[in-house]
C-alpha positions, 0 to 999 in steps of 0.5 A: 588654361591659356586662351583658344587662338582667335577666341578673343580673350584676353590671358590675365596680367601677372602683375597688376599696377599701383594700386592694386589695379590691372593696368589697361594696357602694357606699357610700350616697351623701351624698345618701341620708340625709336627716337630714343627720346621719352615718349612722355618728354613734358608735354603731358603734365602741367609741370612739364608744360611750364618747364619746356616753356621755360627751356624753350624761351630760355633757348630761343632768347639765347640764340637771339642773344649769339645771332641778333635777330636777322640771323638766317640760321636762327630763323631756319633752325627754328622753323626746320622742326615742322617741315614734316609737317609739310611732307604729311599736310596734303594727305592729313585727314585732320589736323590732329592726326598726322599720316603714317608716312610722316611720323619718323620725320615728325618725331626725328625733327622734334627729338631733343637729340637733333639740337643736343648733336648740334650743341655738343658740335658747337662745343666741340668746333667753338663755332657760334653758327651751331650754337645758334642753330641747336638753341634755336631748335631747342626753343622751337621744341620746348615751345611746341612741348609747352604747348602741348605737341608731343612725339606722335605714334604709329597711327599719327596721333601726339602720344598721351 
């Protein structure tokens, strides 16, 4: 018998997750993230942390390696990423949380995607500029990966 409208009750889960248990909540759907990018991209497991602190080192010490180090795009690039921080820091309650306004350009500026167009245009162009500027933004979110930051939810909390 399905439930009332407004009852509060919850129907009963069809399936159930590994392990025989009723999950705590659905999963979102693929859909429901509109970076493209996993939500879970390594910054939740151990593993994952060291792999992104080693793609990001291995990034930003190859753009070093193309640019020198008072290259002007390499800096740029590789503190571009938090400038959604700037846009949500006035209305942030926490450090912790960021303001809903801020999250689409927090998770835009923080998806892989950004440096792989920049890396695929310097393929494409041979122009060393944009080689630099996707391995530099590559390194700073393997970093932040590395250290735990994830893509943020609609709430503003990194995703868990």
């Amino acid at each position: 018998m399905p439930p009332k409208p407004g009852s509060g009750t919850v129907p009963p889960v069809a399936h159930t997750a590994s392990w025989g248990r009723v999950p705590d909540r659905a999963p979102a759907p693929a859909t429901a993230r509109w970076s493209g990018a996993p939500a879970t991209w390594a910054h939740r497991h151990p593993a994952g942390r060291a792999v992104s602190l080693a793609v990001g080192l291995s990034a930003l010490g190859g753009a070093l390696a193309l640019g020198g180090r008072r290259d002007k795009v390499l800096w740029f690039c590789a503190v571009a990423p938090d400038t959604a921080l700037l846009i949500g820091i006035a209305g942030a309650p926490t450090w912790q949380r960021m303001p809903s306004y801020a999250v689409r350009p927090y998770n835009v500026l923080h998806s892989p995607a950004v440096p792989a167009v920049l890396l695929t245009a310097a393929a494409l162009t041979g122009r060393r500029r944009l080689a630099v500027a996707g391995l530099a933004w590559l390194g700073h979110i393997g970093w932040d990966r590395a250290c735990g930051y994830g893509p943020r939810d609609a709430a503003g909390h990194v995703t868990r």
